[in-house]
C-alpha positions as CSV (number, residue, x, y, z in Angstrom):
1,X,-57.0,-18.0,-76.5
2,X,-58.7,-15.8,-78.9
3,X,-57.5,-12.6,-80.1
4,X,-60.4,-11.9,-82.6
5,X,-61.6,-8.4,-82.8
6,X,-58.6,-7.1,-80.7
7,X,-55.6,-5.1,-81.6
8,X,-51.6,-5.9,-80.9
9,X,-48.7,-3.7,-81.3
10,X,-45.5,-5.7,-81.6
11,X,-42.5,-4.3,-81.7
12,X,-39.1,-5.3,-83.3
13,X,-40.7,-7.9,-86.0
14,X,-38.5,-7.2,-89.1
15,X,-36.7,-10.1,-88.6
16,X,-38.4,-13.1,-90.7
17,X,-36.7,-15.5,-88.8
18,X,-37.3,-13.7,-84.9
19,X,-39.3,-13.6,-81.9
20,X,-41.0,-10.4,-82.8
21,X,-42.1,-11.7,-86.4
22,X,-43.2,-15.1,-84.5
23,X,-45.3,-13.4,-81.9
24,X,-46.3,-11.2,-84.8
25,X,-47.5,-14.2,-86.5
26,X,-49.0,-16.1,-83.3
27,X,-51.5,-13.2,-82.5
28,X,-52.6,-12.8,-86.1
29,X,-53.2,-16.5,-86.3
30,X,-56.0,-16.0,-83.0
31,X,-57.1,-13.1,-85.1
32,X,-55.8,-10.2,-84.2
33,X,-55.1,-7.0,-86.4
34,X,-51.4,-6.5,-85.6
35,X,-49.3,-3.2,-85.9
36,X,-45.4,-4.2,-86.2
37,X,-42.6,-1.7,-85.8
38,X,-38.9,-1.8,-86.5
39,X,-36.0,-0.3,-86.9
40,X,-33.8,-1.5,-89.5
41,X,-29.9,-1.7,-88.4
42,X,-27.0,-0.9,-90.7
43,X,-25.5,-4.1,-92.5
44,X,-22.5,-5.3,-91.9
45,X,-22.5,-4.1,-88.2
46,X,-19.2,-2.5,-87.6
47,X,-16.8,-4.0,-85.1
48,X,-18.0,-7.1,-85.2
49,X,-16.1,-9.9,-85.9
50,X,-18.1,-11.9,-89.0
51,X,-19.2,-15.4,-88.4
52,X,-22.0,-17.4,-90.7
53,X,-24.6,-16.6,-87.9
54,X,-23.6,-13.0,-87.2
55,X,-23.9,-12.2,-91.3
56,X,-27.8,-14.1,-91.1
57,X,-28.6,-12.1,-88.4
58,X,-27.3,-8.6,-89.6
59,X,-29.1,-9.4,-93.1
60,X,-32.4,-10.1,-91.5
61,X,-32.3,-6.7,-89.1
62,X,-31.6,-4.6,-92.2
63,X,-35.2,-5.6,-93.5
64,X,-38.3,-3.8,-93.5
65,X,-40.9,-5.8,-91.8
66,X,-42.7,-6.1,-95.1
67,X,-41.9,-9.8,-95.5
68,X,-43.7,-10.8,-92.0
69,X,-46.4,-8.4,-93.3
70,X,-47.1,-10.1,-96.3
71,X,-46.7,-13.6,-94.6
72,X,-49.7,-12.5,-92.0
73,X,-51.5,-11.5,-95.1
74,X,-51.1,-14.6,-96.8
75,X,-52.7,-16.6,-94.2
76,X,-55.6,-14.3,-93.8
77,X,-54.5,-11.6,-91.1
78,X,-54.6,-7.8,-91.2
79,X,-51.0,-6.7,-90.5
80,X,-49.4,-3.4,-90.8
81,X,-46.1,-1.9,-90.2
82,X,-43.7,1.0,-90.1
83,X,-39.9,1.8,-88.8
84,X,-39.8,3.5,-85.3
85,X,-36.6,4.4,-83.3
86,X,-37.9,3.5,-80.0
87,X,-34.7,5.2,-78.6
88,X,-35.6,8.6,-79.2
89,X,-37.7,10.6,-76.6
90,X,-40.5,11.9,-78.5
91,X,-41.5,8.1,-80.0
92,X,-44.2,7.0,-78.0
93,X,-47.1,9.7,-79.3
94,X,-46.3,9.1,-82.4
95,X,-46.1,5.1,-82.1
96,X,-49.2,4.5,-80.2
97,X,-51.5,7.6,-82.2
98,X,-49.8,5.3,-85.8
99,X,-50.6,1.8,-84.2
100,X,-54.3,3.2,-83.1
101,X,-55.2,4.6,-86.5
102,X,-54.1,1.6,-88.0
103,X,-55.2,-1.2,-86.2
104,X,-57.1,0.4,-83.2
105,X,-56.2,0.4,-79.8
106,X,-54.0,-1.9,-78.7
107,X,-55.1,-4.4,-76.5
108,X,-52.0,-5.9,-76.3
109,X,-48.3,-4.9,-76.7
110,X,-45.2,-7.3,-77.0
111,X,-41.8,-6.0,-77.3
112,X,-39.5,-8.8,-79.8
113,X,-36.6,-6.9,-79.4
């Protein structure tokens, strides 16, 4: 399926290593221009217990999403991306009106948190 021309917004991508960086990637890949969002979590989590995984994990979700910007770049995408709380109210405006004047309107959105 072809993506080419159309726009995605993908959210929770700052993970290299996640779902939202690999759907990210997959949609860029069919050729759309995709707009990631993020929201970078405090590392080390508190009250958590540390284990090899958890300490990956945290590390990876205290990125930006510049590296899975840069990878989609590499292979010949259009990528773009910036930090959103998707918890607070007054998000969505301000998400979709960023995402449109970036990338255009999104024809598709995929949540990877």
């Amino acid at each position: 399926m072809s993506f080419e021309g159309k726009s995605v917004l993908v959210t929770g991508a700052n993970n290299p290593l996640g779902i939202g960086a690999a759907t990210a990637r997959a949609f860029a890949l069919r050729g759309a221009k995709v707009a990631l969002t993020y929201l970078k979590l405090p590392y080390p989590m508190e009250g958590r217990q540390e284990t090899a995984r958890l300490a990956l994990y945290q590390h990876q979700c205290a990125k930006s999403a510049d590296e899975v910007v840069q990878s989609i770049v590499r292979d010949g995408g259009i990528a773009t991306a910036r930090e959103f709380d998707l918890a607070a109210c007054d998000v969505g405006p301000k998400l979709f009106d960023w995402a449109e004047a970036s990338v255009g309107a999104a024809a598709a959105r995929r949540s990877g948190a």
